[in-house]
N, C-alpha and C positions, 0 to 999 in steps of 0.2 A: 504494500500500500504506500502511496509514496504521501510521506511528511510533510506538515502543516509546518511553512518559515516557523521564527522564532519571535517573539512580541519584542513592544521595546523596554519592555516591565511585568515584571508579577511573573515570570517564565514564562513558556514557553506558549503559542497560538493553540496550541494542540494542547496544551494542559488545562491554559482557560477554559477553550472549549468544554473538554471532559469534564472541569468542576461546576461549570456553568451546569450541564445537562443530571451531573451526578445532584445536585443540589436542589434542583426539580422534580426527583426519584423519576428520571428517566430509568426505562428497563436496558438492563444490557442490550437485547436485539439492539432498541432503538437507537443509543449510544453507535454503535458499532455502525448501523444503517448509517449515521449522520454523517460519521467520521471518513466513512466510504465517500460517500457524497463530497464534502468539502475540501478532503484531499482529491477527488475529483475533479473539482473548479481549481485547485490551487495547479495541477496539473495541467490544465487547461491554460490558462494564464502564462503560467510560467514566471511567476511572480506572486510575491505576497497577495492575500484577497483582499489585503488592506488597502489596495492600489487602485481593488479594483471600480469598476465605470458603469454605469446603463446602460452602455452600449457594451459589454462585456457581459451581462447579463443575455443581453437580446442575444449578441452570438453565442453563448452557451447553449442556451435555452432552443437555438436553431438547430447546433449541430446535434443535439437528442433528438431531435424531432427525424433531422434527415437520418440520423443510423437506426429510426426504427424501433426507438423507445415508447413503450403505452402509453398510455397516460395517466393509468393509476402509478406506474414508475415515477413518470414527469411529478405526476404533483407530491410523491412521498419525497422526491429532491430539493422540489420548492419547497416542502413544510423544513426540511435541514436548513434549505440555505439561508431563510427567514429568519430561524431561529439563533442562526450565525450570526448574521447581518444586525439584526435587532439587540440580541441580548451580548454576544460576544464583542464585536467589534462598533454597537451602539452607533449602528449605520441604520435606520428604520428609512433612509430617502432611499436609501438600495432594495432595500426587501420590499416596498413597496412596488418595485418596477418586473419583482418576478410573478408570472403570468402564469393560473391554474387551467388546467383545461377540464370542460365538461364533456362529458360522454357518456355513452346510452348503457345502465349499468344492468345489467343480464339476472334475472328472475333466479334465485337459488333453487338447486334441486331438492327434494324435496321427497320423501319416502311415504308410503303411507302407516297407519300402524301396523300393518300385517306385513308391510314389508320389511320396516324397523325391526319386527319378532322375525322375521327369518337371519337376517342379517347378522343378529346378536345369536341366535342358536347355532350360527353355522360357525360359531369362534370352535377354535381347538383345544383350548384349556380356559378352565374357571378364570384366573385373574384376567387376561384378555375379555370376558364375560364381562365379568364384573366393571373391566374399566370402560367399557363400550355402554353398559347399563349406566354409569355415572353420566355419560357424555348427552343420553338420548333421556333419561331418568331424570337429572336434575339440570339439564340441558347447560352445561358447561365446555368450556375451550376446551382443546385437545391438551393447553399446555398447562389449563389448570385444574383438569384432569390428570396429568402427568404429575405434580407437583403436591396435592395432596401428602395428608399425613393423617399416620391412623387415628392421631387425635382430633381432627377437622371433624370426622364423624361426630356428631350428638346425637344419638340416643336416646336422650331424655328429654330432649324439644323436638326431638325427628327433623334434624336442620344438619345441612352440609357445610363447616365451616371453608369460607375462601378468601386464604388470605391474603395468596397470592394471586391475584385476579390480576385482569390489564390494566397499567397504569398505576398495579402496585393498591388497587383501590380493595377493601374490605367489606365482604357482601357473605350473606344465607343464602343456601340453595332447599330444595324440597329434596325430601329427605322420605322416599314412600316407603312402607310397612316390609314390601315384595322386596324391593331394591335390599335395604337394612339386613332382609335377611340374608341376601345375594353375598351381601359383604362380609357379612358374619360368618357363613362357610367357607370364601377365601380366605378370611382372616385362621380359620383355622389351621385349611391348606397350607398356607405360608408358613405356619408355625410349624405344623410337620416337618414342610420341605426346610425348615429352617432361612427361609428368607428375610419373614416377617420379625421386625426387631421392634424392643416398645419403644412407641414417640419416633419411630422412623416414616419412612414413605410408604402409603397404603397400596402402591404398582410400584418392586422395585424394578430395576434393571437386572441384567444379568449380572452385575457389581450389585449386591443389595444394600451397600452402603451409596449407591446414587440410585437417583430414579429412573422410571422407565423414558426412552425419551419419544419427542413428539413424532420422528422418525418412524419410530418402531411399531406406534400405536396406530400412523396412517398407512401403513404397512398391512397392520392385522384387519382394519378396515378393507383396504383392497382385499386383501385374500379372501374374507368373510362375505363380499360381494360377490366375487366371482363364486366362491363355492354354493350362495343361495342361489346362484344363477339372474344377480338382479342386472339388468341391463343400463341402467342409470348410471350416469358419471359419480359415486361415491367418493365423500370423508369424512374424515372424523366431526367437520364442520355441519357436514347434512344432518349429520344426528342432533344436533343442536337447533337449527333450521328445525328437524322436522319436529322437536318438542316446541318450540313455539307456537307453529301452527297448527298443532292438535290441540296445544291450549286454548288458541283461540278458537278452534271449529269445537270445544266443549263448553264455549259460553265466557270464558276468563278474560276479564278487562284487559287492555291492551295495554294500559297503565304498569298492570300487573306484573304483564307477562313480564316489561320492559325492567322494570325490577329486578324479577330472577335472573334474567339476561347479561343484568351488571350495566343494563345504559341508563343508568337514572334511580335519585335515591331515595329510598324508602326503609321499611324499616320491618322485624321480625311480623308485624301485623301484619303487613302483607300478603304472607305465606301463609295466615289464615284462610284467607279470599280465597287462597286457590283449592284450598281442602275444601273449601264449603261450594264454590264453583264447580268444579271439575268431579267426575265422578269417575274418573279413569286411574287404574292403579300401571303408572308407564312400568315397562319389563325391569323386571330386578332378576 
């Protein structure tokens, strides 16, 4: 990755950066996304970004365009280079001249629930199970499904602690009777195989001192399509997609849903609503 110059104070361009985003609870990914990006422009240039011009901007901003970069790409570049511009180098008349583009964003796929129960039966072994049932169950990311720990489980409020959610943000998930138990016999499993350690990761990895990774898990997804024979483009993402929209085709506020979702904030009442709305127990 080639090297952000050097500031003329406080160290290095490349360190500000990092403490700037570290200081925000940027997540690593996004760290890492950024720093690709700006050592990008810095490479571009060929010159400090401190230098740089709006018409520097506009030719960057081109030659992505011409080698064929998307536009969901484009604009996660612009969100980096703003936040350089803005907060790093306290240039807001730059970041305002980089230009997002709009484009026609494509309907998620989407399972239905009989497709969901094939999918999740067609896994090979219980924690693969179990971690596919968190994904579609209490309709969580793949990474924070990954990232779980056996204490996140509660049991005594039927709620999935997430702590590591996107953005680093702290949220409850639903937590169904069917699921609880799902976990409770892999918890066992584990303990046999000796995986399962206390206050570790509820999916280790093949190291069970780290977790399973996000990799692995859209891995077991594909496979678990193909063996139900589902012809739909499958991820670990669709199982999340498709618990939202069974939520809503059982009557559950859209308000709600977006709660357990993690895009908006609410609070353990919430997850009332949906026991009392919803009369669906998702695959555990």
């Amino acid at each position: 990755m080639t090297h952000l110059p050097p500031a003329t104070s406080g160290g290095t361009l490349r360190e500000r950066f990092i403490a700037d985003m570290t200081v925000r609870g940027f997540t690593d990914k996004t760290r890492k996304d950024h720093l690709r990006t700006v050592a990008g422009f810095a490479a571009f240039l060929a010159r400090s970004p401190r230098t740089a011009t709006a018409e520097d901007i506009r030719r960057f901003q081109i030659q992505q365009s011409e080698r064929g970069m998307n536009a969901p790409a484009m604009n996660s570049a612009v969100a980096a280079l703003r936040f350089f511009f803005t907060t790093t180098l306290d240039r807001p008349d730059l970041s305002r001249k980089l230009i997002r583009l709009r484009y026609p964003r494509k309907l998620p796929v989407v399972l239905s629930a009989e497709e969901a129960a094939r999918l999740i039966a067609a896994t090979t072994c219980l924690k693969h199970r179990a971690a596919l049932s968190v994904a579609y169950g209490a309709g969580l990311r793949v990474a924070e499904v990954a990232l779980l720990k056996v204490g996140d489980i509660d049991s005594q409020r039927m709620l999935i602690v997430v702590e590591r959610g996107k953005g680093g943000r702290y949220r409850h998930a639903l937590l169904s009777p069917s699921l609880l138990a799902l976990l409770r016999a892999w918890w066992q499993e584990g303990r046999q195989q000796g995986v399962m350690r206390p206050g570790g990761w509820l999916f280790p990895g093949q190291d069970p001192a780290r977790p399973i990774t996000t990799r692995q898990l859209s891995r077991v997804v594909e496979a678990a399509a193909e063996a139900a024979g589902l012809t739909k483009h499958v991820s670990p993402h669709t199982l999340r997609h498709s618990f939202a929209t069974h939520l809503l085709e059982d009557g559950v506020d859209i308000r709600v849903i977006q709660v357990l979702l993690g895009h908006a904030k609410g609070s353990v009442k919430n997850l009332g609503q949906v026991a009392c709305s919803s009369g669906s127990d998702r695959p555990g």
